[in-house]
Structure formats: C-alpha cells, structure tokens
Backbone as ProteinMPNN parsed JSONL, in Angstrom:
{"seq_chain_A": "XXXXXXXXXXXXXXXXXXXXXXXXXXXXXXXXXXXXXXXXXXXXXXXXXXXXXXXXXXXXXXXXXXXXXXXXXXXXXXXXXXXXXXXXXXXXXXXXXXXXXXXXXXXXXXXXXXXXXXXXXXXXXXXXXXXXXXXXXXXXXXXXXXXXXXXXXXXXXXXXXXXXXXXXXXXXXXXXXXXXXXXXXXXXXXXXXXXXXXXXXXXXXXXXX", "coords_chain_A": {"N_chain_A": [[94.401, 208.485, 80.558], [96.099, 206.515, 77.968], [94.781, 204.072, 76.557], [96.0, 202.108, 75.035], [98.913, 201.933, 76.008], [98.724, 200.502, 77.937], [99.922, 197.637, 78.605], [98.792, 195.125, 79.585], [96.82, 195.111, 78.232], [97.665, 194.842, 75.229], [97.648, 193.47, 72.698], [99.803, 192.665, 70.85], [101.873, 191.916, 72.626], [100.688, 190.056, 74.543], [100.845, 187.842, 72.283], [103.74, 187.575, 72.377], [104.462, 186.983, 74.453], [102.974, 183.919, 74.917], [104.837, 183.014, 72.847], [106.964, 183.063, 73.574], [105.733, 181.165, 75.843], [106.259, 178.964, 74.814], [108.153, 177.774, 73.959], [109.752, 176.771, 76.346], [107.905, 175.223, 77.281], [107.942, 173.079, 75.475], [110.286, 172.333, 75.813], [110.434, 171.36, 78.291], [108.893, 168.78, 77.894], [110.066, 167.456, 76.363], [111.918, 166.605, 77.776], [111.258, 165.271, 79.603], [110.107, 163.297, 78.103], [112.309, 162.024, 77.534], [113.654, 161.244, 79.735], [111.299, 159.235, 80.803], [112.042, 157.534, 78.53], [114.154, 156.582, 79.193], [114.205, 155.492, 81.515], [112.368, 153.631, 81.143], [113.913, 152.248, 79.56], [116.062, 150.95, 80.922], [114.213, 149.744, 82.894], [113.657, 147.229, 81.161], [115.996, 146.11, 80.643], [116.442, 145.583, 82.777], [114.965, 143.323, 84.181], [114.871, 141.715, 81.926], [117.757, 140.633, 82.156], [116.958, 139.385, 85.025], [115.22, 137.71, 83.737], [116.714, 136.127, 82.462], [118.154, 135.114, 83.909], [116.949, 133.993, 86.282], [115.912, 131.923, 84.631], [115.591, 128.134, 84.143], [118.47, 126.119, 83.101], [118.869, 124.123, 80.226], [118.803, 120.889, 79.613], [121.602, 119.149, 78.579], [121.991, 117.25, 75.403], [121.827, 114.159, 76.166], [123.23, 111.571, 74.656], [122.045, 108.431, 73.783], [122.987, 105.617, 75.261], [125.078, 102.685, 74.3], [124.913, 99.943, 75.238], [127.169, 97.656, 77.705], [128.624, 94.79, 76.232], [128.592, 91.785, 77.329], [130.331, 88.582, 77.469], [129.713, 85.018, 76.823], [129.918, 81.962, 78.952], [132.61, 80.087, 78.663], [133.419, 80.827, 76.342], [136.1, 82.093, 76.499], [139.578, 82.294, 77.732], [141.658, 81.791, 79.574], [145.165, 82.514, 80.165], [149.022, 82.392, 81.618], [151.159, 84.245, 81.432], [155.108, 86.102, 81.73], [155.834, 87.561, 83.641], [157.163, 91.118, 83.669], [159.431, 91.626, 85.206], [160.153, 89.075, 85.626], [161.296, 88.567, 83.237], [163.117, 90.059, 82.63], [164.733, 89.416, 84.59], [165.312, 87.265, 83.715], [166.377, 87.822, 80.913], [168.729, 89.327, 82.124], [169.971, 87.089, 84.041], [171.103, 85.057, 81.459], [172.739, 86.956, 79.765], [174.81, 87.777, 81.728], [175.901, 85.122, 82.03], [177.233, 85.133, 79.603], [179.285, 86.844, 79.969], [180.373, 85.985, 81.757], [181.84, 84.415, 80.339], [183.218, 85.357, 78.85], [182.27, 86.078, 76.474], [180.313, 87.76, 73.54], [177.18, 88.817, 73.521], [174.03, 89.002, 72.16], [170.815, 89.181, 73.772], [167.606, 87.999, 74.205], [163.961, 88.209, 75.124], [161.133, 86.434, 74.842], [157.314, 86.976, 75.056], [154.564, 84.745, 75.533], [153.236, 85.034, 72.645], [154.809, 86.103, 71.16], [155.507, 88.637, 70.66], [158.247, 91.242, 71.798], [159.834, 91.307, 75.137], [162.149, 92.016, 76.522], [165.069, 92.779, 76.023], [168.4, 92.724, 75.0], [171.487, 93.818, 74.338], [174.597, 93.012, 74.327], [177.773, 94.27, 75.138], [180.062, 94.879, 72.319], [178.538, 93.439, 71.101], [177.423, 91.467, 67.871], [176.15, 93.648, 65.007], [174.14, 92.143, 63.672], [173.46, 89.934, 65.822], [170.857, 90.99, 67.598], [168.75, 90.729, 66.472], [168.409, 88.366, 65.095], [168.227, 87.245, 67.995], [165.822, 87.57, 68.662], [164.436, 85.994, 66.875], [165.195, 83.361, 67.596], [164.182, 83.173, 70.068], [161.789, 83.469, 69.357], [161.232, 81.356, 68.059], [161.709, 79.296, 69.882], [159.864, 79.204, 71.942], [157.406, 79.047, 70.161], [157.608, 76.337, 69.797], [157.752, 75.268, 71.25], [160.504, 73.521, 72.552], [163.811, 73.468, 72.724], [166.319, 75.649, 70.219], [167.87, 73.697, 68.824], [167.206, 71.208, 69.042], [164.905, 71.441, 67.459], [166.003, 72.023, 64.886], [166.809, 69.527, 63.546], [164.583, 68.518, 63.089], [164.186, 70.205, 60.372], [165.231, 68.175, 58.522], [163.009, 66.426, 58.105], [160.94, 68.04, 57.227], [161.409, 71.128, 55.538], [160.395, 73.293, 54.95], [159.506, 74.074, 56.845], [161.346, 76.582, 57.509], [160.612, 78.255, 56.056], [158.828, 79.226, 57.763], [157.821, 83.249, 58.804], [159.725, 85.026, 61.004], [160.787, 83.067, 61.986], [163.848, 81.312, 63.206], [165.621, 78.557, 62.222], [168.289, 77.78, 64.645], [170.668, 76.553, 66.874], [170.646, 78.264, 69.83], [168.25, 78.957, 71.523], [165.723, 79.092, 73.932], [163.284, 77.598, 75.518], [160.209, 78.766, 77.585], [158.855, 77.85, 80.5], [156.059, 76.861, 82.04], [154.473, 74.488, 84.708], [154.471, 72.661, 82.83], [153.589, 73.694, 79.815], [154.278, 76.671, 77.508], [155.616, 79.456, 78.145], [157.223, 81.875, 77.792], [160.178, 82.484, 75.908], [163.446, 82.521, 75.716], [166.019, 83.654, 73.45], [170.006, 83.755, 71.978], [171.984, 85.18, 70.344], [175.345, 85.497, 69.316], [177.342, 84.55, 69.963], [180.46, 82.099, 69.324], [179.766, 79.879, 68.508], [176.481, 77.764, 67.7], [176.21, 76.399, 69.982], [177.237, 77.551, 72.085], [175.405, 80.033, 72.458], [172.827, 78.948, 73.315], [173.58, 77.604, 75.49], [174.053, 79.573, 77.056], [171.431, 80.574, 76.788], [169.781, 78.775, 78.143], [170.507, 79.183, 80.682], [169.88, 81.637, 81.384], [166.712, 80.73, 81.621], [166.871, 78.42, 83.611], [167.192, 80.361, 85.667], [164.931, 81.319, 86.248], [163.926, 79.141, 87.777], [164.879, 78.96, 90.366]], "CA_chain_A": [[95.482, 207.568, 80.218], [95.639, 206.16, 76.634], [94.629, 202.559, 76.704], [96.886, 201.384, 74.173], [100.18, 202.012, 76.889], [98.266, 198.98, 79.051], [100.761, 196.375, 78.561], [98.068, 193.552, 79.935], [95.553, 194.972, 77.099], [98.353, 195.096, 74.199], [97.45, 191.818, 72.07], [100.652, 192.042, 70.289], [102.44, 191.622, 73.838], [100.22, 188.58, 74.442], [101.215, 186.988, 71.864], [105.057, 187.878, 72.256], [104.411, 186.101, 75.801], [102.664, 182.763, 74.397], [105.537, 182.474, 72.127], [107.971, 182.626, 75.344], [105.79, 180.598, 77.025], [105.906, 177.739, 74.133], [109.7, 177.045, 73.316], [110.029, 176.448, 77.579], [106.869, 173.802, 77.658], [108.347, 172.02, 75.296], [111.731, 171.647, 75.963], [109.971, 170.301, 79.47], [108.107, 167.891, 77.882], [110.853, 166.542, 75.7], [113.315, 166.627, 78.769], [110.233, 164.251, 80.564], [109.625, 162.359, 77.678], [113.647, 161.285, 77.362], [113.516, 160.564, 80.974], [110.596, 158.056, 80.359], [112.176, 156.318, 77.77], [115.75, 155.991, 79.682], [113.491, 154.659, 82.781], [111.634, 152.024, 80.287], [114.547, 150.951, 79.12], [116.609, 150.371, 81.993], [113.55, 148.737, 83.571], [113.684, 146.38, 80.256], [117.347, 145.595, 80.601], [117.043, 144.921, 83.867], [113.948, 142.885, 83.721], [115.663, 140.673, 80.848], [118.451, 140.182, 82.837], [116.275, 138.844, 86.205], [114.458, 136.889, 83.403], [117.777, 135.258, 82.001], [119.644, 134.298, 85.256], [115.618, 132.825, 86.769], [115.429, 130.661, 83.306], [116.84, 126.918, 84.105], [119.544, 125.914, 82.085], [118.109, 123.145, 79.199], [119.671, 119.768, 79.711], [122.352, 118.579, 77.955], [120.978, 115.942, 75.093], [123.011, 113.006, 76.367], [123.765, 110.265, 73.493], [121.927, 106.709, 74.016], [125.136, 104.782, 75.382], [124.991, 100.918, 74.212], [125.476, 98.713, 76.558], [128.277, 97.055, 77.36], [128.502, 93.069, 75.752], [128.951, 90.842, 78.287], [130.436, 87.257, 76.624], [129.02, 84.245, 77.548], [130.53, 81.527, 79.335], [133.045, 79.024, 77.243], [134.331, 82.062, 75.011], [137.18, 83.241, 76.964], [140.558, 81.382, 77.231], [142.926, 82.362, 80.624], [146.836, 81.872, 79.693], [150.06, 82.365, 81.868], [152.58, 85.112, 81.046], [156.193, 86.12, 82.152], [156.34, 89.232, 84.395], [158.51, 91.683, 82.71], [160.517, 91.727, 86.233], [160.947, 87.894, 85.241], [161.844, 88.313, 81.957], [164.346, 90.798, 82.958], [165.712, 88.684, 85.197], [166.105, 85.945, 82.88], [167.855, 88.209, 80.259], [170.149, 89.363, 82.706], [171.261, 86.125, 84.048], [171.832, 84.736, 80.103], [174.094, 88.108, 79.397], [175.805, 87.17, 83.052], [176.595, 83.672, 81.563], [177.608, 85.219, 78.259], [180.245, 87.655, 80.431], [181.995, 84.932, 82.719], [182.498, 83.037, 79.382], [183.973, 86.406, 77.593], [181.631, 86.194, 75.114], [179.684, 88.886, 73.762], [176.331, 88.091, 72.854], [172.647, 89.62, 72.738], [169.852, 88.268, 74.151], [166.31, 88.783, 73.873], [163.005, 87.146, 75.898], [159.634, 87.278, 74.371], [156.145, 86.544, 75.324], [153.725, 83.183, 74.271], [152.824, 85.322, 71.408], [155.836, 86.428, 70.335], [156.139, 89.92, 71.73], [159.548, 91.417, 72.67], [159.557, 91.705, 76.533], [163.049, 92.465, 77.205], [166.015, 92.963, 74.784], [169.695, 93.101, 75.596], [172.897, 93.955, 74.075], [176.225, 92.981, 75.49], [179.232, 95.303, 75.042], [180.403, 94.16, 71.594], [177.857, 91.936, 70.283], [177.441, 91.88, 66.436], [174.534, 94.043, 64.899], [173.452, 90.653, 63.33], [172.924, 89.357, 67.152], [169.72, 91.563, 68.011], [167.63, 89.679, 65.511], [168.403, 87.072, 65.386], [168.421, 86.627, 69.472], [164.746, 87.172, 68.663], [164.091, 85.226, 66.115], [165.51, 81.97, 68.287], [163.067, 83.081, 71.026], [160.068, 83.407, 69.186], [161.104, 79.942, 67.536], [161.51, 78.406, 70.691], [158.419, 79.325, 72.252], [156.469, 78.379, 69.053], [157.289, 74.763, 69.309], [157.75, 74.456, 72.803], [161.367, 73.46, 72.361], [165.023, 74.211, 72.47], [166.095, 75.374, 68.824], [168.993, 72.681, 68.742], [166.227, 70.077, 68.851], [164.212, 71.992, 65.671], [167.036, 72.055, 63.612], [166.649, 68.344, 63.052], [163.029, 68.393, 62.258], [164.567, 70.584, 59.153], [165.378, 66.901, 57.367], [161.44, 66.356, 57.218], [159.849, 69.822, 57.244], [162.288, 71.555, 54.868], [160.047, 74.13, 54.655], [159.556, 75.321, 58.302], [162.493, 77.445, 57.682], [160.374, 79.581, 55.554], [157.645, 80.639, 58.636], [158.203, 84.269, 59.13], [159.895, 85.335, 61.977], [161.505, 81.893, 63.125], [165.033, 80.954, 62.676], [166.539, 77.59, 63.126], [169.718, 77.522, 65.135], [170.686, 77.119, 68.492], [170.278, 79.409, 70.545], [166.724, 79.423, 71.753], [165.116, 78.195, 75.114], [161.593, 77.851, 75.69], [160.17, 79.086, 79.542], [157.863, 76.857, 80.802], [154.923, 77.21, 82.889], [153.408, 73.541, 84.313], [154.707, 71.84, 81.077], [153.308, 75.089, 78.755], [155.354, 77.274, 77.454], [154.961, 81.203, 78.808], [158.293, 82.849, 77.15], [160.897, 82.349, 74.957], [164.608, 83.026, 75.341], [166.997, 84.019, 72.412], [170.751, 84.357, 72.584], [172.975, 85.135, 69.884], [176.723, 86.38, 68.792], [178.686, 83.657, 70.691], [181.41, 81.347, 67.62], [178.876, 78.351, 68.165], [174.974, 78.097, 68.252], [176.314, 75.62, 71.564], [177.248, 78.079, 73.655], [174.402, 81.004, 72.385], [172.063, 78.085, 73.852], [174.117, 77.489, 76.903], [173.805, 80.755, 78.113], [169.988, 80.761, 76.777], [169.398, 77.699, 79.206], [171.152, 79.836, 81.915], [168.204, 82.425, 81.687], [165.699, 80.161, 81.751], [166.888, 78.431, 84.666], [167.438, 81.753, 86.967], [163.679, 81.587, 86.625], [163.397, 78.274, 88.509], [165.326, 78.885, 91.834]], "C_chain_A": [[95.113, 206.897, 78.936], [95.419, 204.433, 76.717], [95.325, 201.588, 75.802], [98.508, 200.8, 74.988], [99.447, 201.089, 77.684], [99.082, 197.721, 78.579], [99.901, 195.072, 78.525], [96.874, 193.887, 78.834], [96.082, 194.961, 75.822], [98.133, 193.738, 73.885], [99.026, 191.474, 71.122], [101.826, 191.517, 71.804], [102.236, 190.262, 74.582], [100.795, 187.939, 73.744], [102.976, 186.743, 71.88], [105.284, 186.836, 73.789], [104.587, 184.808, 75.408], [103.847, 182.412, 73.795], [107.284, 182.015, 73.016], [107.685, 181.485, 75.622], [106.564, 178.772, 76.372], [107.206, 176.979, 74.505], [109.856, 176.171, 74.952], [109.517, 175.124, 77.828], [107.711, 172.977, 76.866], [109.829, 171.38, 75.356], [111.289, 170.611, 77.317], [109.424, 168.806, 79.239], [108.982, 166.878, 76.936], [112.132, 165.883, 76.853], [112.106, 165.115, 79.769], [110.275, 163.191, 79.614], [111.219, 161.485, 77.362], [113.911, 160.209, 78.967], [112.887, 159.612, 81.436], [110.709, 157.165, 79.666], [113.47, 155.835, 77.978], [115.027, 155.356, 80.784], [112.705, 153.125, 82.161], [112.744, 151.158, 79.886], [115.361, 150.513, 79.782], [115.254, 149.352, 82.9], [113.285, 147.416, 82.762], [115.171, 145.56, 80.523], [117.445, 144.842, 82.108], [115.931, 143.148, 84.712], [114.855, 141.31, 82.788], [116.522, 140.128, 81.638], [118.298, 138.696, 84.089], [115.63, 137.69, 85.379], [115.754, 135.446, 83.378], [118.326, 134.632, 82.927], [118.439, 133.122, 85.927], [115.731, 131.505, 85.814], [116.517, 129.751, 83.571], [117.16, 126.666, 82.755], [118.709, 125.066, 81.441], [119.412, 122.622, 79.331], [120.261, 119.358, 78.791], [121.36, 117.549, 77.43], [122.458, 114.855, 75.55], [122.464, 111.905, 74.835], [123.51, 108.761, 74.264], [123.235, 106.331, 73.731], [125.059, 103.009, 74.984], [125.851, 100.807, 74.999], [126.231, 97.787, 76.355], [127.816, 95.397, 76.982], [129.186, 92.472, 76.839], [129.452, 89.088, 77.528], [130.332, 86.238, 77.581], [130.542, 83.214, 78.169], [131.601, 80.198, 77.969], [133.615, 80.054, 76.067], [134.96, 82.692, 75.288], [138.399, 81.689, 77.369], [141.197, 82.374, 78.336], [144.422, 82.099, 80.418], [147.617, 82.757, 80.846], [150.745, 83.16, 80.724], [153.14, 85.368, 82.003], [155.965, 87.358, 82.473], [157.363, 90.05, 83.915], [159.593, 91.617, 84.08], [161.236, 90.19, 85.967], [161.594, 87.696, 84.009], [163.034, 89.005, 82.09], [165.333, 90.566, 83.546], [166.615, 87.27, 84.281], [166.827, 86.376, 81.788], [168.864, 87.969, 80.899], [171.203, 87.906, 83.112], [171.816, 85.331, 82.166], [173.051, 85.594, 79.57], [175.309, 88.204, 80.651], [176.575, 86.289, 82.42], [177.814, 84.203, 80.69], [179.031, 85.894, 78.964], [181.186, 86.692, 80.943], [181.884, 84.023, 81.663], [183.224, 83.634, 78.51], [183.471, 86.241, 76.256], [180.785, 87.002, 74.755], [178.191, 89.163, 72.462], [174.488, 89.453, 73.176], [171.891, 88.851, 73.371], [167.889, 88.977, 73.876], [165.087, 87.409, 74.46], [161.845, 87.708, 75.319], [158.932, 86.579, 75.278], [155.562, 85.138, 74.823], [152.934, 83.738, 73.577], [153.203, 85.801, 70.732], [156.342, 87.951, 70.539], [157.597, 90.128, 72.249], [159.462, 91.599, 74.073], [160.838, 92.78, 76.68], [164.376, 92.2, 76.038], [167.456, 93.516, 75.563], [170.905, 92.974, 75.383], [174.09, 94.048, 74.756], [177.052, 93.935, 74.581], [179.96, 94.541, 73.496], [180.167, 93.65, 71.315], [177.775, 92.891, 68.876], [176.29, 92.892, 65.96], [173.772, 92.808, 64.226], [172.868, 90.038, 64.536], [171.545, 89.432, 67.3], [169.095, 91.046, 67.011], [167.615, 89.038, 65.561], [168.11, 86.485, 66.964], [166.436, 86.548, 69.347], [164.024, 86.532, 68.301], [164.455, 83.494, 66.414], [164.297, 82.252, 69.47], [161.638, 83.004, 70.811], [159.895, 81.738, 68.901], [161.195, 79.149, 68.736], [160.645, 78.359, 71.523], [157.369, 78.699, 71.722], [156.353, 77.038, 69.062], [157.957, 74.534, 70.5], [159.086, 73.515, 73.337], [162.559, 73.781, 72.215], [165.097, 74.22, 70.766], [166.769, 74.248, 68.802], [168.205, 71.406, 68.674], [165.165, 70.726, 67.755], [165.588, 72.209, 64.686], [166.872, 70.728, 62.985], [165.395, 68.051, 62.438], [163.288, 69.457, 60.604], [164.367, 69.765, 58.442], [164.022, 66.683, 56.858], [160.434, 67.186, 56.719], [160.891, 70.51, 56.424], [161.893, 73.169, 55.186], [159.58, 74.956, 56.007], [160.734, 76.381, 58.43], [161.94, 78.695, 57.293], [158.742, 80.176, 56.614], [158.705, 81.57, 59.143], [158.484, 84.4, 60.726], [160.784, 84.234, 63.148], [163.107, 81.915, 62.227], [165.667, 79.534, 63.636], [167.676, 77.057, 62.733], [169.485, 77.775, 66.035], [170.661, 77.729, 68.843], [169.224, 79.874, 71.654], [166.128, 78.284, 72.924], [164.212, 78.449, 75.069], [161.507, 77.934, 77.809], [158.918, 78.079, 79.554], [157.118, 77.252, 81.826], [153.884, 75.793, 83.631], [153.363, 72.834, 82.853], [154.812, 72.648, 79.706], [154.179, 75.794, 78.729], [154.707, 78.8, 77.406], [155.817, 82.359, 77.878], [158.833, 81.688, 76.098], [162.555, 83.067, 75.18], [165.688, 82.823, 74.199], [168.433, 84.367, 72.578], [171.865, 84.159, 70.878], [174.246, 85.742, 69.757], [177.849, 85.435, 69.394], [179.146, 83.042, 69.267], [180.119, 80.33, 67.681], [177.204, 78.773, 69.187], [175.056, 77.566, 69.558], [175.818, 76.442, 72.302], [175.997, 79.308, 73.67], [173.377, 79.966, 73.627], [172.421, 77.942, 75.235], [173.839, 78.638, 77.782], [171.959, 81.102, 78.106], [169.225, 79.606, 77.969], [169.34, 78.887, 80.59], [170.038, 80.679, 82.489], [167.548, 81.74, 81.719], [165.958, 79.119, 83.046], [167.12, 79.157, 85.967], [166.027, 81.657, 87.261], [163.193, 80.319, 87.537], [163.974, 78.441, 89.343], [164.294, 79.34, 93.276]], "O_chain_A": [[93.92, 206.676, 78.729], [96.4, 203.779, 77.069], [95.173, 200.37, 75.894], [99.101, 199.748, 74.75], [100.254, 201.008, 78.61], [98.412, 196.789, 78.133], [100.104, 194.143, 77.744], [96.047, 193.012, 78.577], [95.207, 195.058, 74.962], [98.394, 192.861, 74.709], [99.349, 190.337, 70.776], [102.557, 190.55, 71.588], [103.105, 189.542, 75.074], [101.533, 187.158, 74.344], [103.418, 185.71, 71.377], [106.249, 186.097, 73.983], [105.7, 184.283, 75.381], [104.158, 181.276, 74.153], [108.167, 181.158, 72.997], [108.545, 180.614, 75.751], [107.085, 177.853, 77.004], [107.321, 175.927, 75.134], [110.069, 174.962, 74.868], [110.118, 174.168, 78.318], [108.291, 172.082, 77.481], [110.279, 170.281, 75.03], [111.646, 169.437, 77.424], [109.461, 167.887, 80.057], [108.663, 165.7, 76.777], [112.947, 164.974, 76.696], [112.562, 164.198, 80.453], [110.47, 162.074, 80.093], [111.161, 160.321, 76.967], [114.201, 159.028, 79.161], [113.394, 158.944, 82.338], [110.028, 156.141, 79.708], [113.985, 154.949, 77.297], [115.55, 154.252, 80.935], [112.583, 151.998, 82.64], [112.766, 149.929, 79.819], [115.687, 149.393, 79.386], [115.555, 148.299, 83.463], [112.772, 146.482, 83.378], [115.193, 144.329, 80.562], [118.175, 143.926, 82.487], [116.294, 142.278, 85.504], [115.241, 140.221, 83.213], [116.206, 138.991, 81.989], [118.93, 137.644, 84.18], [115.404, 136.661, 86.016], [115.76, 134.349, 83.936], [118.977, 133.603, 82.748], [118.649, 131.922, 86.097], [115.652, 130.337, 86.194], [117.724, 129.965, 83.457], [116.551, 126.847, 81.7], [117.588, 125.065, 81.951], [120.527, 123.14, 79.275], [119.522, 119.066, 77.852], [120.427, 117.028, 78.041], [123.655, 114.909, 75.267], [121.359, 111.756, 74.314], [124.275, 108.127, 74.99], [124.087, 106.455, 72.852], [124.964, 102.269, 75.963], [126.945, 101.244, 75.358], [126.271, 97.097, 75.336], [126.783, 94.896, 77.427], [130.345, 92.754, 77.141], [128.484, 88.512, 77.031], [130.664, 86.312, 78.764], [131.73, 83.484, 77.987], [131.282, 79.731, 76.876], [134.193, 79.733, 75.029], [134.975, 83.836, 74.835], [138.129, 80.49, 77.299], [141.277, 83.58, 78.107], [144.634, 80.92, 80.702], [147.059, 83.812, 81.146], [150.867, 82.873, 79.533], [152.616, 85.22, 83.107], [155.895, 88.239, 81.616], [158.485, 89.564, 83.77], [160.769, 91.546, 83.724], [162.449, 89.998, 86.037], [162.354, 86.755, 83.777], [164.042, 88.481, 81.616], [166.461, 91.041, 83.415], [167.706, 86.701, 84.227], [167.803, 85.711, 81.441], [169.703, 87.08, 80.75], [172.366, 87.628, 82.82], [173.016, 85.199, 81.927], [174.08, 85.131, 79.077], [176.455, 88.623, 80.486], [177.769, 86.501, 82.208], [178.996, 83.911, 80.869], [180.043, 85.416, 78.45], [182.385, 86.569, 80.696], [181.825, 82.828, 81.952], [183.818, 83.069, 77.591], [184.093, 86.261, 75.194], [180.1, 87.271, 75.742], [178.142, 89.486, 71.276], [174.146, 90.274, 74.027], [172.298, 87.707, 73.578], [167.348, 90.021, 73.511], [165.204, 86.191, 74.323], [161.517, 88.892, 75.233], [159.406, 85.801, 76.105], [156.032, 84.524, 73.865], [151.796, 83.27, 73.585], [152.629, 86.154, 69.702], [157.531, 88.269, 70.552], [158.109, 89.319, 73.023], [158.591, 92.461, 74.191], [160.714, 93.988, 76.882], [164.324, 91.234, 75.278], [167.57, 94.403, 76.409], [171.569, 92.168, 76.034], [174.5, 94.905, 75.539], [176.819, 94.197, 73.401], [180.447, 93.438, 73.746], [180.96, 92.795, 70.923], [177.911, 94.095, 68.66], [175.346, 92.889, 66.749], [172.569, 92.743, 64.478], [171.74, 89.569, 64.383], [170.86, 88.413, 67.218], [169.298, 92.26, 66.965], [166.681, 88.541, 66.191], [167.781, 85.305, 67.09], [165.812, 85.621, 69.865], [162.995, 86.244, 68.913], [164.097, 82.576, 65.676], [163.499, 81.332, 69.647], [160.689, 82.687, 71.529], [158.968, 81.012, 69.259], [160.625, 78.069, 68.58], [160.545, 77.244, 72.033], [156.554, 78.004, 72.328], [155.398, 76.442, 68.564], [158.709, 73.572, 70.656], [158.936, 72.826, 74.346], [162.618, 74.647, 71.341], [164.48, 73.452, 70.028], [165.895, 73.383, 68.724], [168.796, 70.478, 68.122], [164.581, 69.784, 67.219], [165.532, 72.774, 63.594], [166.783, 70.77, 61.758], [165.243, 67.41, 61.398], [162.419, 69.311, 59.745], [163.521, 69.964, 57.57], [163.72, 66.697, 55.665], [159.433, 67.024, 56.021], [161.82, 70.259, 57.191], [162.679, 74.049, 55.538], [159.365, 76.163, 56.118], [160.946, 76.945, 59.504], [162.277, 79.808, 57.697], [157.931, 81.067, 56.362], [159.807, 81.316, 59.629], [157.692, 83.993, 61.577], [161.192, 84.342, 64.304], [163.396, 82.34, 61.109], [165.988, 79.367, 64.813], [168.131, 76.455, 61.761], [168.689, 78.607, 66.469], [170.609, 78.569, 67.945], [169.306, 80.832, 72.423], [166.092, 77.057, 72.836], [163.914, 79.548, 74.6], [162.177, 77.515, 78.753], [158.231, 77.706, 78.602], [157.615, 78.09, 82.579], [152.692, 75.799, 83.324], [152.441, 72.589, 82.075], [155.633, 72.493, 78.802], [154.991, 75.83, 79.653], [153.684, 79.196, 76.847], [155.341, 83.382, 77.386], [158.36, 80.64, 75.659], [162.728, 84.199, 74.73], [166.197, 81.705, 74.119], [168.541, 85.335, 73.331], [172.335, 83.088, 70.492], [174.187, 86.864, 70.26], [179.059, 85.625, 69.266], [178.527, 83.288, 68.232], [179.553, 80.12, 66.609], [176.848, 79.36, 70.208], [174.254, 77.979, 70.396], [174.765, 76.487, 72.937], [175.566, 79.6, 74.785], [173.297, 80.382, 74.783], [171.587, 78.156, 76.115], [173.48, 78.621, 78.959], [171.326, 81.652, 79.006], [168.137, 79.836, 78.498], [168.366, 79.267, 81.238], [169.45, 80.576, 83.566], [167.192, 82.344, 82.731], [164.883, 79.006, 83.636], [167.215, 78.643, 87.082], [165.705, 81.87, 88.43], [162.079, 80.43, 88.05], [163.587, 77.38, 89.832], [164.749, 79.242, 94.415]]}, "name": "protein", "num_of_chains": 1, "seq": "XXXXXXXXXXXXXXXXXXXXXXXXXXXXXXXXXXXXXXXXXXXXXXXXXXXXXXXXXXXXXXXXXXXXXXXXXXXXXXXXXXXXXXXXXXXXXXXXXXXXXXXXXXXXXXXXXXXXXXXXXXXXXXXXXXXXXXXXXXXXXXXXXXXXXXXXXXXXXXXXXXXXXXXXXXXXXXXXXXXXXXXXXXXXXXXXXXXXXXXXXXXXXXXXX"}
C-alpha cells in the first residue's frame, strides 16, 4: 500500500483540518465572550438600579424662617366697626325713607376710616348723587357730627372745605358707638340738603331699635 493514500499521515490534510477546526473555536469563543459582556452588563444595570432606589433621598434645604414679631404691650389700639349686615341695614332703611317721600336719592355708609361699606342707588337718582352721598358720610364720621352742623363751622374754618374727600352739606349722619363714632351715613339727590339728612338720620336710627 503506498503510504502517501493514508489520509491520517497526509500533512497537507492536517492542516486542511486545523484550519476547519479554527474558524469554529472562534466563533465559540466570541459567541461566549458576547454572552459575558451582556451578563456584566445587565448585572450592572441592575445593580445601579438596587443601588438607586436603597440610596435615601437628601433632605430638602429648608430656608431659616424668622420668627414671627410679637408687639409689646401699649402698641396696639382696639376700635369698634359697623357689620356690613348693619351697614346694609342702615342704607336700606335711608333709601326706604327716601321712597315713602318719592324722592330719589343715593345713599352710601362708610367705615371710621372712611371706607365704602355699602353703596346704594335709588331708581332715578342723579349721577352727581353717588359721590357726593359719600363724601357727606366720610365728612360726617370725620367730625363726629351731622353735616348741617359743619356747614356753620365754614364762617371760621373757611378752609375745611378744601380737605380731600369731605363735602359740606347736609346730608351726612354720623353712627355712633358709646358716644364714638363707628360709621358714617351719606344721602344725596333729594331738592334740599334737609331732607337728604332726614332720610340719613332714618338710617342711622334703624341701627338703634
């Protein structure tokens, strides 16, 4: 038998093998080594994760709060005001008056600091009224007085005519509180400051019954 036809003694056959065997190993070893680095990194991701959700939150920085001022005794001042349900009442009865006299008037009630409370146009009052109804209430509040009694202090004070926001003419009742005065009712659009006043009384006594 010729020893060359031996297949397992042919060296070029060997090597025709080896070169088989190669391409196979390494596709194995690249197919392992992908599989090692998809297993690392899912055990990273998941890892991170377990780290992130364990890790306590970090506290809010809160903002030093100053403390509140407390004021001492002797530096505070308590005053009396008109319930808007009373002031409302005391429009209404003044624009009552103003009706059973067929007259058709505004009215208007402030506060003891001059504040509108309550404001109230009759059916046909002038647009001149609504100002003026306030401008008798603030003034009669201010000086603790009907206007019809500041009109006369005009002769010596000339010039009280020119503080802002007052006007004197009848019209204007002061509310009282214990002597003090709490409100202010205003009433104009009637022919005479009389009867504006008359009906401004009217409200201001609904509040004493």
């Amino acid at each position: 038998m010729n020893p060359t036809s031996n297949p397992t003694s042919n060296p070029s056959s060997h090597r025709s093998s080896d070169r088989a065997a190669r391409p196979a190993a390494s596709r194995r070893g690249r197919i392992l080594a992908g599989t090692a680095a998809a297993v690392a990194l899912l055990a990273a991701g998941t890892f991170g994760a377990v780290s992130a959700a364990a890790a306590p939150a970090a506290p809010a920085a809160q903002a030093d709060a100053p403390a509140a001022a407390s004021v001492g005794k002797g530096l505070t001042r308590t005053t009396t005001h008109l319930t808007l349900a009373a002031a409302t009442q005391a429009a209404q009865a003044a624009l009552d008056a103003a009706k059973k006299a067929d007259r058709q008037v505004s009215v208007a009630v402030v506060d003891r600091n001059g504040s509108v409370l309550v404001q109230l146009r009759g059916d046909g009052a002038g647009p001149q009224s609504y100002e003026s109804a306030v401008r008798k209430a603030y003034t009669a509040v201010s000086w603790n007085a009907p206007t019809s009694e500041l009109v006369g202090r005009l002769d010596q004070a000339p010039t009280l005519k020119d503080i802002p926001g007052t006007l004197f003419l009848a019209g204007g009742a002061p509310v009282r509180a214990e002597g003090a005065p709490v409100a202010g009712i205003g009433v104009a659009g009637a022919p005479s400051g009389a009867l504006d006043e008359q009906f401004a009384e009217a409200g201001a006594r609904a509040l004493g019954k």
